[in-house]
Backbone and ligand atoms as CSV (ligand in chain L), in Angstrom:
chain,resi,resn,atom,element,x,y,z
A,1,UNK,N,N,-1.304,-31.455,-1.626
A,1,UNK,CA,C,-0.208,-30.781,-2.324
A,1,UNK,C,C,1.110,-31.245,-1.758
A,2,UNK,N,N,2.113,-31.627,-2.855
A,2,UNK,CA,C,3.511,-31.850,-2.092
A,2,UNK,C,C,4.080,-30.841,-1.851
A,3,UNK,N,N,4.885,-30.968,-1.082
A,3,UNK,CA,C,5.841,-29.816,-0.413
A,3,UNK,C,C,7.129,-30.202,-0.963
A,4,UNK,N,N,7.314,-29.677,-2.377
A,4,UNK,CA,C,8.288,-29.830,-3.130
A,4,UNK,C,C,10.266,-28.749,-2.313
A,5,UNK,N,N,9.512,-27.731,-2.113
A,5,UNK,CA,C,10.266,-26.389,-2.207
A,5,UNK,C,C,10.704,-26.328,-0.610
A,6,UNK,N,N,12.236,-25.548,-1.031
A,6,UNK,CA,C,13.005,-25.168,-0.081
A,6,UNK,C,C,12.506,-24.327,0.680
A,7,UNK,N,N,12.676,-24.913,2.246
A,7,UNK,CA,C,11.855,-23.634,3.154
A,7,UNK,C,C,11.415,-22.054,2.762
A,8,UNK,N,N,13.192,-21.433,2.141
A,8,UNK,CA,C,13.779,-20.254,1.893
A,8,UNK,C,C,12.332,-20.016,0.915
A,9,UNK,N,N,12.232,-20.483,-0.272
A,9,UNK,CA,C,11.519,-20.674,-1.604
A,9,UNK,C,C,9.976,-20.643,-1.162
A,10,UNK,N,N,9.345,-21.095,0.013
A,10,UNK,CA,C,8.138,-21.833,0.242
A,10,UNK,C,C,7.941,-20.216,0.996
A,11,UNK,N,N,8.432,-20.001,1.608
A,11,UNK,CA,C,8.250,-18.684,2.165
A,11,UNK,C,C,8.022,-17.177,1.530
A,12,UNK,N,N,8.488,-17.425,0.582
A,12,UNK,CA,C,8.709,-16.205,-0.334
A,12,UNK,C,C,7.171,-16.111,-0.958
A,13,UNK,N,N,6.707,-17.407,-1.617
A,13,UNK,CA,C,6.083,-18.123,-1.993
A,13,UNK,C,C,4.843,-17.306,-1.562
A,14,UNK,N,N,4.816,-18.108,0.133
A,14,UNK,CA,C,3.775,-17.252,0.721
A,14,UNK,C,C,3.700,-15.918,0.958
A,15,UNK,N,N,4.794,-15.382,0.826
A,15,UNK,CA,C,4.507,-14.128,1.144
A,15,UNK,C,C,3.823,-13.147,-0.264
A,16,UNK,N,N,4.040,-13.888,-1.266
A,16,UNK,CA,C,3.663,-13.741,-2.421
A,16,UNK,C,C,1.904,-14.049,-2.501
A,17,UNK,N,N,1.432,-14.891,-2.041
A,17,UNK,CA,C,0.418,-15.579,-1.631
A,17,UNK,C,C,-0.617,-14.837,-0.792
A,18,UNK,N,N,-0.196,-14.253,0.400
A,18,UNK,CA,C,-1.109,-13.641,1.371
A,18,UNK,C,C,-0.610,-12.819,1.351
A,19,UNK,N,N,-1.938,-11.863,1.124
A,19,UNK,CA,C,-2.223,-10.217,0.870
A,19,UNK,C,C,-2.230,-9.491,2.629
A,20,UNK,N,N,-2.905,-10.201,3.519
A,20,UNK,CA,C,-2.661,-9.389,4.583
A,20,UNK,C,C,-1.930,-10.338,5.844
A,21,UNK,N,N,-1.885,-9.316,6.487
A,21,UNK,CA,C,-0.416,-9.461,7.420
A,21,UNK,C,C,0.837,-9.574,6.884
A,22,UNK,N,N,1.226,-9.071,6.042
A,22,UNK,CA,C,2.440,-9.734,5.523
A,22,UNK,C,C,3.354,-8.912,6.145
A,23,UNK,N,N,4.817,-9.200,5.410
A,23,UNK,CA,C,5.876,-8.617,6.510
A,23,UNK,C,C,6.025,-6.734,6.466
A,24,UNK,N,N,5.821,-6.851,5.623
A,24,UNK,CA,C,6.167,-5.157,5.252
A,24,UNK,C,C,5.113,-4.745,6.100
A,25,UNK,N,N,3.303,-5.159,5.919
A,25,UNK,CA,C,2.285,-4.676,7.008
A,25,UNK,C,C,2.909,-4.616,8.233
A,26,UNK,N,N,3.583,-5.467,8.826
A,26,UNK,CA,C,3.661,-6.176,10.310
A,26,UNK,C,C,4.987,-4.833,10.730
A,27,UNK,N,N,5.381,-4.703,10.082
A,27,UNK,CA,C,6.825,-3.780,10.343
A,27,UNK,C,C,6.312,-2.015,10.232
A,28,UNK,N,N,5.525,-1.947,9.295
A,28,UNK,CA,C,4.404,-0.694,9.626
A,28,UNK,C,C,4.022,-0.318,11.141
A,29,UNK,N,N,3.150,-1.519,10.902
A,29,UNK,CA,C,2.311,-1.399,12.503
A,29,UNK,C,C,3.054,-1.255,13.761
A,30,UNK,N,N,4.168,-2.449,13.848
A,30,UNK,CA,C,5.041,-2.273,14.900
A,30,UNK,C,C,5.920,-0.521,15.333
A,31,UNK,N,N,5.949,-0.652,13.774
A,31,UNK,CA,C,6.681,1.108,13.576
A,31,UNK,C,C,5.808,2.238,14.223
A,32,UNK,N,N,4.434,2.056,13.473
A,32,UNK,CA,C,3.608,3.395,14.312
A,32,UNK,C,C,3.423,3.286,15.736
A,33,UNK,N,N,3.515,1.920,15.889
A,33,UNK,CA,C,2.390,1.612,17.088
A,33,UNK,C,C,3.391,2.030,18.243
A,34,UNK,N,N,4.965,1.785,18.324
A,34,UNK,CA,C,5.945,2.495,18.860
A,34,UNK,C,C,6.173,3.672,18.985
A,35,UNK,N,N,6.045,4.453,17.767
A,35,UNK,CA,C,5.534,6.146,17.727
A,35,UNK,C,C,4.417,6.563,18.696
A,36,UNK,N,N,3.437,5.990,18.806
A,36,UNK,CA,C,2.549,6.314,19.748
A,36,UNK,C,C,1.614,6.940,18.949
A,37,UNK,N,N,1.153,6.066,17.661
A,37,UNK,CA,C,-0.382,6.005,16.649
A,37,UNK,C,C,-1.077,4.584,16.987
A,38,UNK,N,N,-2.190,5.399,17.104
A,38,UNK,CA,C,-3.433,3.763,17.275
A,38,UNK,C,C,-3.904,3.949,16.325
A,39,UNK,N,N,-4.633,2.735,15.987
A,39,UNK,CA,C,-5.155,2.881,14.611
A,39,UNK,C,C,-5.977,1.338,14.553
A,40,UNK,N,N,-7.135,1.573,13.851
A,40,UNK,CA,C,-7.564,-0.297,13.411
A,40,UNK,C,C,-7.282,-0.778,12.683
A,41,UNK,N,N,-7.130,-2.189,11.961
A,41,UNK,CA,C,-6.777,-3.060,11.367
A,41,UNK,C,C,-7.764,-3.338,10.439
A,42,UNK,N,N,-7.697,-3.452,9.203
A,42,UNK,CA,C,-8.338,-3.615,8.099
A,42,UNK,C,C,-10.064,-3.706,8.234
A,43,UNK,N,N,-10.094,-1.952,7.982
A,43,UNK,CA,C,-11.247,-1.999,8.837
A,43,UNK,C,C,-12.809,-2.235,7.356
A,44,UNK,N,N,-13.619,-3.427,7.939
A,44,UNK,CA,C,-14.660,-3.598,7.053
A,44,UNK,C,C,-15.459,-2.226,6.740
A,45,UNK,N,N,-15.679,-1.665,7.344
A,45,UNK,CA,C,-16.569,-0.070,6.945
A,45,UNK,C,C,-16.189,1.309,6.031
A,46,UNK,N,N,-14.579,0.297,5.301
A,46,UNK,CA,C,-14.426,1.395,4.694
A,46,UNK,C,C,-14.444,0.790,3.513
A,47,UNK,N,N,-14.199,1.786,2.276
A,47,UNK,CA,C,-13.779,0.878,0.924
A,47,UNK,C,C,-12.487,0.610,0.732
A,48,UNK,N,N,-12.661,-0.296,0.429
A,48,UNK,CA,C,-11.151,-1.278,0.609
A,48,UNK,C,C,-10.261,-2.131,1.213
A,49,UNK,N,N,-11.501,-1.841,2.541
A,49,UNK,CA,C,-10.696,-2.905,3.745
A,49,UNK,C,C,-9.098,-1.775,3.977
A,50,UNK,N,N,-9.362,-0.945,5.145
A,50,UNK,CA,C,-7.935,-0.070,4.288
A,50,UNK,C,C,-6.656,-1.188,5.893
A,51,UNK,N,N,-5.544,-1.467,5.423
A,51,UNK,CA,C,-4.962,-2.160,6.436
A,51,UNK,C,C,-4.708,-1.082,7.820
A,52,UNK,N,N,-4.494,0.016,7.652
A,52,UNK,CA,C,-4.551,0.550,8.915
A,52,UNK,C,C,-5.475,2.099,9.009
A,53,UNK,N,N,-6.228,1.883,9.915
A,53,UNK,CA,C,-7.118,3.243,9.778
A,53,UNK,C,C,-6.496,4.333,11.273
A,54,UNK,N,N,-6.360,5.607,11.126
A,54,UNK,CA,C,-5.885,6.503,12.212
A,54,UNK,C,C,-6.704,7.300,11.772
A,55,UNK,N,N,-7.978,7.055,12.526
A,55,UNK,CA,C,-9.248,7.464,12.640
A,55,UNK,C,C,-8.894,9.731,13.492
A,56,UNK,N,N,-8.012,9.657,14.243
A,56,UNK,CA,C,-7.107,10.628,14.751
A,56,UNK,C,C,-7.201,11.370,13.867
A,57,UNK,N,N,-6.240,11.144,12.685
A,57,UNK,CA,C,-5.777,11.669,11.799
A,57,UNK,C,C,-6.305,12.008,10.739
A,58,UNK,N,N,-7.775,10.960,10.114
A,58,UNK,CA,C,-8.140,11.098,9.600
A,58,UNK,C,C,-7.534,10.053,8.112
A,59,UNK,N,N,-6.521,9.318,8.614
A,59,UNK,CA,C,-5.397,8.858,7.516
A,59,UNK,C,C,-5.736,7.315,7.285
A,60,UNK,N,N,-5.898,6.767,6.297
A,60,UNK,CA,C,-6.063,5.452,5.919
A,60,UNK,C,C,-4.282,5.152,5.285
A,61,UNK,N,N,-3.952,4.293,5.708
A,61,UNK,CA,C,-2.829,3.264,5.146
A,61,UNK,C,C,-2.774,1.932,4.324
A,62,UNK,N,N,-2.670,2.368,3.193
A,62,UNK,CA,C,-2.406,0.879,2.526
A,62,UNK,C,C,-1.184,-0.086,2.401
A,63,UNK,N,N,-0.406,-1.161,2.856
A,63,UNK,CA,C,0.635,-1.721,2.316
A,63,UNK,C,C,0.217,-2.202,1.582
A,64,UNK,N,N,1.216,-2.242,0.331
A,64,UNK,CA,C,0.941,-2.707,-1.211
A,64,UNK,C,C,1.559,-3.288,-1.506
A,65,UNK,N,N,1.841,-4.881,-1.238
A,65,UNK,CA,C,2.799,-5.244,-2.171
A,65,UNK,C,C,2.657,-4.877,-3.655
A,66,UNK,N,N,4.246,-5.034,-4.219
A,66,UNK,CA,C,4.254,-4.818,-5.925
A,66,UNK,C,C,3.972,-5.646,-6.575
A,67,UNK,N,N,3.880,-7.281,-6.439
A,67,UNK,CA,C,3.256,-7.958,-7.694
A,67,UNK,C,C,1.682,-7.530,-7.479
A,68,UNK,N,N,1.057,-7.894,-6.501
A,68,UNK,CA,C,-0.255,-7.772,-6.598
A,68,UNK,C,C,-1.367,-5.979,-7.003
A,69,UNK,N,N,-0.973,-5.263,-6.703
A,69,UNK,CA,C,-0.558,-3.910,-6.810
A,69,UNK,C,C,-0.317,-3.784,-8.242
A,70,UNK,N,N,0.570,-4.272,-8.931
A,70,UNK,CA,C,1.222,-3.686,-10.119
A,70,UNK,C,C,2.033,-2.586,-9.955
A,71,UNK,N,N,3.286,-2.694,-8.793
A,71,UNK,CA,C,4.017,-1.365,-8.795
A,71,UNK,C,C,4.721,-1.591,-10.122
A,72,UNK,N,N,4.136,-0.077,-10.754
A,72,UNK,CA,C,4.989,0.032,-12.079
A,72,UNK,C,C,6.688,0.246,-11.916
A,73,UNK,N,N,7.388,0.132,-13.138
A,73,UNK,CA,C,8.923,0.176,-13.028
A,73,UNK,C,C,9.272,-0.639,-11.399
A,74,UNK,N,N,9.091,-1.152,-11.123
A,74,UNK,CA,C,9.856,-1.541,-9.947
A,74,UNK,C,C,10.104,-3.558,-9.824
A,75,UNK,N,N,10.788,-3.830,-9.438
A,75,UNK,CA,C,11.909,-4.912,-10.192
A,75,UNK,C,C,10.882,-6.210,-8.980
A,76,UNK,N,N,10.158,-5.706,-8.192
A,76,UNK,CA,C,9.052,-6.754,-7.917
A,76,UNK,C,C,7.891,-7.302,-8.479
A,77,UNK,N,N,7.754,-6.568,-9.375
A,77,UNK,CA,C,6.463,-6.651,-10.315
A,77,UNK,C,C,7.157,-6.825,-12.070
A,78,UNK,N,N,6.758,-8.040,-11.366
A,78,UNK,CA,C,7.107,-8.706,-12.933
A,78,UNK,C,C,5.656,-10.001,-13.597
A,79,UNK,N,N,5.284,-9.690,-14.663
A,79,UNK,CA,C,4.192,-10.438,-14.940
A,79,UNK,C,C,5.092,-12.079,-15.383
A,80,UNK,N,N,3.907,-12.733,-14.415
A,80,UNK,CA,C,4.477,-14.682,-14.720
A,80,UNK,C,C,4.198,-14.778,-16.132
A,81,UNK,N,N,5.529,-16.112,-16.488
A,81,UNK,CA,C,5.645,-16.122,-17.485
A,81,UNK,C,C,4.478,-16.840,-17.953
A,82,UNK,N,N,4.324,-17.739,-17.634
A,82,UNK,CA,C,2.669,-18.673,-18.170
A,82,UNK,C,C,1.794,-17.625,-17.258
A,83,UNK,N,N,0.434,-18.557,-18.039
A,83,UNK,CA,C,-1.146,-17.491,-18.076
A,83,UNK,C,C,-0.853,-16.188,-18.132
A,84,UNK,N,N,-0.037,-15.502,-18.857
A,84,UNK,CA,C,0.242,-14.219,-18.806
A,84,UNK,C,C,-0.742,-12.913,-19.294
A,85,UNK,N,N,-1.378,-13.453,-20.299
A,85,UNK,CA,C,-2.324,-12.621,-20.040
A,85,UNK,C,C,-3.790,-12.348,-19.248
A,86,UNK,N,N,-3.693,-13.931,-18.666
A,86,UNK,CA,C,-4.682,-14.044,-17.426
A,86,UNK,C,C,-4.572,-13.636,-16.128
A,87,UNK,N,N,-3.277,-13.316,-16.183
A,87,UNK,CA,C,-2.564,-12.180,-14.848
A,87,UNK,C,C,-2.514,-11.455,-14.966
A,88,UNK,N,N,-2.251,-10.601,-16.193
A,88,UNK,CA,C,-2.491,-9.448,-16.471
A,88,UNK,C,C,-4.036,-8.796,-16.325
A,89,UNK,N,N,-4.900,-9.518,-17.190
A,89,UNK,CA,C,-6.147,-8.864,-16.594
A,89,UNK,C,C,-6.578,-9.008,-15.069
A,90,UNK,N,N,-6.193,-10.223,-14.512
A,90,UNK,CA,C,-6.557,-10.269,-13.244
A,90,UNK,C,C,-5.761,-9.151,-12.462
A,91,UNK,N,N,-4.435,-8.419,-12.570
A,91,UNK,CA,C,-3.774,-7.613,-12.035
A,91,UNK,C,C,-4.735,-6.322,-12.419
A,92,UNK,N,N,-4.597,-5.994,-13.642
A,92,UNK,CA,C,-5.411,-4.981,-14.079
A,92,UNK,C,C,-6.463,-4.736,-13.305
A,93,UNK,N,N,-7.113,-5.575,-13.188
A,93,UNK,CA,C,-8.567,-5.567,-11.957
A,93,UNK,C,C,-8.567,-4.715,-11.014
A,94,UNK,N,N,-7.406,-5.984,-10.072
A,94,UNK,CA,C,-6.824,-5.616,-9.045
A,94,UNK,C,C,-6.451,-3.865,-8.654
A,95,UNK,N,N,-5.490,-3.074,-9.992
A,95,UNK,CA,C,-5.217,-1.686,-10.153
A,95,UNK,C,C,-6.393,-1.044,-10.255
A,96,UNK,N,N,-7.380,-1.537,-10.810
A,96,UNK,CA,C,-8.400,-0.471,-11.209
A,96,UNK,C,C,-9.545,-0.682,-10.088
A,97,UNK,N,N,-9.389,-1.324,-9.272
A,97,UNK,CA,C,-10.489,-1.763,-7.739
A,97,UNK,C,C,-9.437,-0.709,-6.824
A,98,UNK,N,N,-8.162,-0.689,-6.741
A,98,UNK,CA,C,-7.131,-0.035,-5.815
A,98,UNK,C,C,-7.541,1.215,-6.190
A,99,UNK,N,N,-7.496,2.095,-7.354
A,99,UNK,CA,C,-7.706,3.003,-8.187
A,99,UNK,C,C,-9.031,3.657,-7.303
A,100,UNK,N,N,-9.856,3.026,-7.946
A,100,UNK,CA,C,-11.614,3.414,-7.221
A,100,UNK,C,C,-11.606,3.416,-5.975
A,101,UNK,N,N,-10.885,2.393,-4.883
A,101,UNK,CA,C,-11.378,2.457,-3.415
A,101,UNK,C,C,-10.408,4.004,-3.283
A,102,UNK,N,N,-9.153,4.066,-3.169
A,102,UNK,CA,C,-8.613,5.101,-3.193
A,102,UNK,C,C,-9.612,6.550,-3.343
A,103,UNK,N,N,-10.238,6.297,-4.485
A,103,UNK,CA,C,-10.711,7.496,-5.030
A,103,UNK,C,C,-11.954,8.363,-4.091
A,104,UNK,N,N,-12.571,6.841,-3.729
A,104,UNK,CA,C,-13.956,7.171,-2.888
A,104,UNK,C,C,-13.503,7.241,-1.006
A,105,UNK,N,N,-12.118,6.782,-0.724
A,105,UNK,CA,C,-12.170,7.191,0.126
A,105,UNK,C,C,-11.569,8.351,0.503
A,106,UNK,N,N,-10.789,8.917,-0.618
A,106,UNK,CA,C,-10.439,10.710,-1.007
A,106,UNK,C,C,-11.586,11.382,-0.496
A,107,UNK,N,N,-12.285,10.871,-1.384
A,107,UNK,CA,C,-14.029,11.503,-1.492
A,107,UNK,C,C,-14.734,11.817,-0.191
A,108,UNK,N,N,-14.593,10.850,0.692
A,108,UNK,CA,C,-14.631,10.484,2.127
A,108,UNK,C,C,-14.348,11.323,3.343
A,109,UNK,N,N,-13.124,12.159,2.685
A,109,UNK,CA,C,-12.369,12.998,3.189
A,109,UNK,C,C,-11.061,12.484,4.194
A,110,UNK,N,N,-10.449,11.072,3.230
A,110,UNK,CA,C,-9.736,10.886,4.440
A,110,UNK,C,C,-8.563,10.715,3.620
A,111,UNK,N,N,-7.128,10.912,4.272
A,111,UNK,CA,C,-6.192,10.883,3.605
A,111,UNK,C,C,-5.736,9.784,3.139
A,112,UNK,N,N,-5.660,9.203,1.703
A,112,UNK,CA,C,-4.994,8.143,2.227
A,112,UNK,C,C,-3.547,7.378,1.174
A,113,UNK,N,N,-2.647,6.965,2.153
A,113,UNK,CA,C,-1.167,7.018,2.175
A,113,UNK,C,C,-1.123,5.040,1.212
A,114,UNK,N,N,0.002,5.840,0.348
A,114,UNK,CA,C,0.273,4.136,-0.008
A,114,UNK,C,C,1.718,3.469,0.741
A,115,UNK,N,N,1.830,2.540,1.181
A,115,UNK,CA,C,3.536,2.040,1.454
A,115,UNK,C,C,3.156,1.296,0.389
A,116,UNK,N,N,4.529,1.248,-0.114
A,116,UNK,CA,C,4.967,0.038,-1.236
A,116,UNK,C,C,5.770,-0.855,-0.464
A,117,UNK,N,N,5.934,-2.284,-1.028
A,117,UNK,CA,C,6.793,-3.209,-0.547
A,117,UNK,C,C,8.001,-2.617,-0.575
A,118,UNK,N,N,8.264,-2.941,-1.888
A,118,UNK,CA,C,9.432,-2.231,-2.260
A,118,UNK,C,C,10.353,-1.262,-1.186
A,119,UNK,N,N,9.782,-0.321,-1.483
A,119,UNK,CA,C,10.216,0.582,-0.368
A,119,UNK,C,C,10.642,0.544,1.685
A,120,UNK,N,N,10.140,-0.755,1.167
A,120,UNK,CA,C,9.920,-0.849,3.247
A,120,UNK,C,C,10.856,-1.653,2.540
A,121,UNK,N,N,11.242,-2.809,1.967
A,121,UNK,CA,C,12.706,-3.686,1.730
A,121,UNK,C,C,13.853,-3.161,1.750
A,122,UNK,N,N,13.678,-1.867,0.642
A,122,UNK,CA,C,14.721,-1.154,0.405
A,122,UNK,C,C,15.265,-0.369,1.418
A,123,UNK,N,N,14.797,0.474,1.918
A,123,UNK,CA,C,14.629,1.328,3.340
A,123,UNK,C,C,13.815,2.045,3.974
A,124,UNK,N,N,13.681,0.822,5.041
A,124,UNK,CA,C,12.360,0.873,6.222
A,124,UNK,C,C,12.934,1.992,6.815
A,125,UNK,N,N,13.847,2.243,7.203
A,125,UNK,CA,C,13.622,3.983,8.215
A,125,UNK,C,C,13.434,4.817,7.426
A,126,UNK,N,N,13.551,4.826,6.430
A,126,UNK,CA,C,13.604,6.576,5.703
A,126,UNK,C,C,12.002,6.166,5.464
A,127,UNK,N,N,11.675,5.065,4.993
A,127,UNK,CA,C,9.594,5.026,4.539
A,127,UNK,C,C,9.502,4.969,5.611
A,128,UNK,N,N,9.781,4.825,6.543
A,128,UNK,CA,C,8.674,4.742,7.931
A,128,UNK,C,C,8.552,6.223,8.555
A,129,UNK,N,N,9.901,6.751,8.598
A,129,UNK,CA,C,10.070,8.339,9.272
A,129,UNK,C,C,9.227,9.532,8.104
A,130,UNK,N,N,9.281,9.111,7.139
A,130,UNK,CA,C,8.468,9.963,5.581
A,130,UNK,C,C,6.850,9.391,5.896
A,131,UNK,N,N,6.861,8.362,6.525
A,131,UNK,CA,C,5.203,8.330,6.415
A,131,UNK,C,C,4.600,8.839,7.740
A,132,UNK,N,N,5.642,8.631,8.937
A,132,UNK,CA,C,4.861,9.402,9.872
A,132,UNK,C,C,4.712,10.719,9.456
A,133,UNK,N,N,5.335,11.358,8.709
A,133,UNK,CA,C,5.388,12.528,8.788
A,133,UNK,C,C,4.012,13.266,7.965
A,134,UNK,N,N,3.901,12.349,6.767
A,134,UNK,CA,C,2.663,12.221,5.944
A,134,UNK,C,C,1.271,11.880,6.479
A,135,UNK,N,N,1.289,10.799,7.849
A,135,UNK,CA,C,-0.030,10.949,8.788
A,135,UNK,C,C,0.248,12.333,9.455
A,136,UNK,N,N,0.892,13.230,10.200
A,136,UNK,CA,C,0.750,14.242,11.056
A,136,UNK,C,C,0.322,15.395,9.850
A,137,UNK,N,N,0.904,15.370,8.427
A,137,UNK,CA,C,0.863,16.467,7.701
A,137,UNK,C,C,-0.585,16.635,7.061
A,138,UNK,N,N,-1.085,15.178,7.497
A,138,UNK,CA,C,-2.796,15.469,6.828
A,138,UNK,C,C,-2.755,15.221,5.642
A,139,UNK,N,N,-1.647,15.184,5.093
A,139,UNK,CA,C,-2.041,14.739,3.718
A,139,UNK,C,C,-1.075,14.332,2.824
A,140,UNK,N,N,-0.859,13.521,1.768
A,140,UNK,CA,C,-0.098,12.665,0.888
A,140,UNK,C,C,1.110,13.556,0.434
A,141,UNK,N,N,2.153,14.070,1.017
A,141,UNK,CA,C,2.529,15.123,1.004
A,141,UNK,C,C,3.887,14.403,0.334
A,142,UNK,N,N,4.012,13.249,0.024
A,142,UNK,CA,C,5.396,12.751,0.037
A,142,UNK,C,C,5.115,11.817,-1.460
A,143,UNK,N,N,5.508,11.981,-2.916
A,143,UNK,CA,C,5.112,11.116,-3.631
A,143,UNK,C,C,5.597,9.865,-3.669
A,144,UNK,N,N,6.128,9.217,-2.506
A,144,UNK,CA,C,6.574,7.917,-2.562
A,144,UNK,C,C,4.751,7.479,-2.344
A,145,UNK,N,N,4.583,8.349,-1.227
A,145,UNK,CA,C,2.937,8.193,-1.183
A,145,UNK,C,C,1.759,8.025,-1.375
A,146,UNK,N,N,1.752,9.149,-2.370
A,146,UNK,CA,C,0.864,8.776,-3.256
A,146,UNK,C,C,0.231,7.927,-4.121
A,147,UNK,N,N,-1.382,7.799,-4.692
A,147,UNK,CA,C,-1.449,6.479,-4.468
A,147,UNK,C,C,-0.760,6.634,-6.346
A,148,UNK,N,N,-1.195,5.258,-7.555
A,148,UNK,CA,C,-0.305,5.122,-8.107
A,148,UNK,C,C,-0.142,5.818,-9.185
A,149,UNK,N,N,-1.445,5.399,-9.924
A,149,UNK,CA,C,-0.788,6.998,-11.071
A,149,UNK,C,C,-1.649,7.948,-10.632
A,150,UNK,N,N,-1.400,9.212,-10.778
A,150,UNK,CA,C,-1.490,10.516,-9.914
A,150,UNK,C,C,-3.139,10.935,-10.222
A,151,UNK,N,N,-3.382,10.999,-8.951
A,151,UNK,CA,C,-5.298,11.458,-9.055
A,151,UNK,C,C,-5.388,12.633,-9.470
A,152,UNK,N,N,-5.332,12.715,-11.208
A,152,UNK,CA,C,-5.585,13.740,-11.392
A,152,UNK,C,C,-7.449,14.827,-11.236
A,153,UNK,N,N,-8.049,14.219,-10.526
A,153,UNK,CA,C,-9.164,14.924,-10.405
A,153,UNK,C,C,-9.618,15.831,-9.362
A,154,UNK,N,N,-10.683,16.247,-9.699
A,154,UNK,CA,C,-10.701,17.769,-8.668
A,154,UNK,C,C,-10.153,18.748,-9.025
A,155,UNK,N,N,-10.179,19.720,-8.134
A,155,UNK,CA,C,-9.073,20.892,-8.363
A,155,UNK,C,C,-7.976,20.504,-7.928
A,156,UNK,N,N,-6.950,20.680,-8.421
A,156,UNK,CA,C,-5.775,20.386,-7.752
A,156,UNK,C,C,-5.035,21.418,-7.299
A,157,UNK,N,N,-5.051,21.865,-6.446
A,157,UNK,CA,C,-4.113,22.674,-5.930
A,157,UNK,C,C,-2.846,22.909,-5.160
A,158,UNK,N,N,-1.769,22.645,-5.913
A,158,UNK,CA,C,-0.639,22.465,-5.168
A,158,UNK,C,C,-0.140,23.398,-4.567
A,159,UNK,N,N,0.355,22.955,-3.527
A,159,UNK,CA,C,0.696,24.184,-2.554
A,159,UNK,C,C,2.296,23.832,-2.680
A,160,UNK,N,N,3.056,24.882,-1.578
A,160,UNK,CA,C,3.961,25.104,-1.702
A,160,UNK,C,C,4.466,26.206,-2.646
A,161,UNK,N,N,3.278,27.017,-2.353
A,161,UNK,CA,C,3.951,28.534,-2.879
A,161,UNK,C,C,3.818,29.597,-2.050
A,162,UNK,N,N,4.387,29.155,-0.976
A,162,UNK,CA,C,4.489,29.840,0.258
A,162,UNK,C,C,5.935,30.695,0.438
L,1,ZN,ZN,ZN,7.667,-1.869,-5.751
């Protein structure tokens, strides 16, 4: 392959490219791991490979980037203009595999938290200080959090009528 593209360009590229470690993950981890949360790294025994497990807590963490993800409305997720509808179903996939692991590891009994890219670009202290707060609270308490369109199953019982 030639190496046509501007460093700046080639980078982006990859970050577009590889799903784990990426920067938003790496700025997570550094974040909790300073707080004083341990946790494992994309752990095979769960569904989904979840990127950070706080086995503690009970809390699974996903970073999501938005193209791959499909964050809806949000100005990272934009479908390519060619093979477009071959990205689309392949994205679709992608949402509806995110969808199910999510679901079964609800099921599991474990909490579990989404970061969006987006959001760690836009502003990493306010998502980072809102998600610790969402591992100590036990549960998805923050809808930046939540995972993407809203699990409506089970009983739902919202609280906050205290
Ligand atoms: Zn986004």
């Amino acid at each position: 392959m030639v190496d046509v593209h501007e460093p700046k360009v080639r980078s982006y590229n990859m970050s577009q490219i590889k799903s784990k470690n990426t920067r938003p993950e790496i700025l997570v981890r550094r974040f909790l791991h300073k707080k004083g949360f341990r946790f494992r790294l994309h752990d095979n025994n769960l569904p989904g490979k979840p990127d950070l497990v706080l086995r503690k807590f009970k809390t699974v963490i996903f970073v999501n980037g938005c193209f791959w993800h499909m964050h809806e409305n949000c100005k990272y997720f934009k479908l390519p203009k060619t093979r477009t509808s071959w990205w689309k179903e392949k994205l679709n996939k992608n949402k509806k595999r995110d969808l199910l692991w999510h679901k079964q590891l609800r099921n599991l009994g474990w909490n579990v938290l989404i970061v969006w890219e987006c959001k760690i670009r836009k502003d990493p202290e306010a998502t980072l200080e809102s998600l610790t707060k969402a591992i100590t609270n036990g549960r998805y308490s923050s809808s930046s959090f939540s995972g993407s369109s809203s699990a409506s199953s089970g009983t739902a019982n919202n609280s906050d009528k205290n």
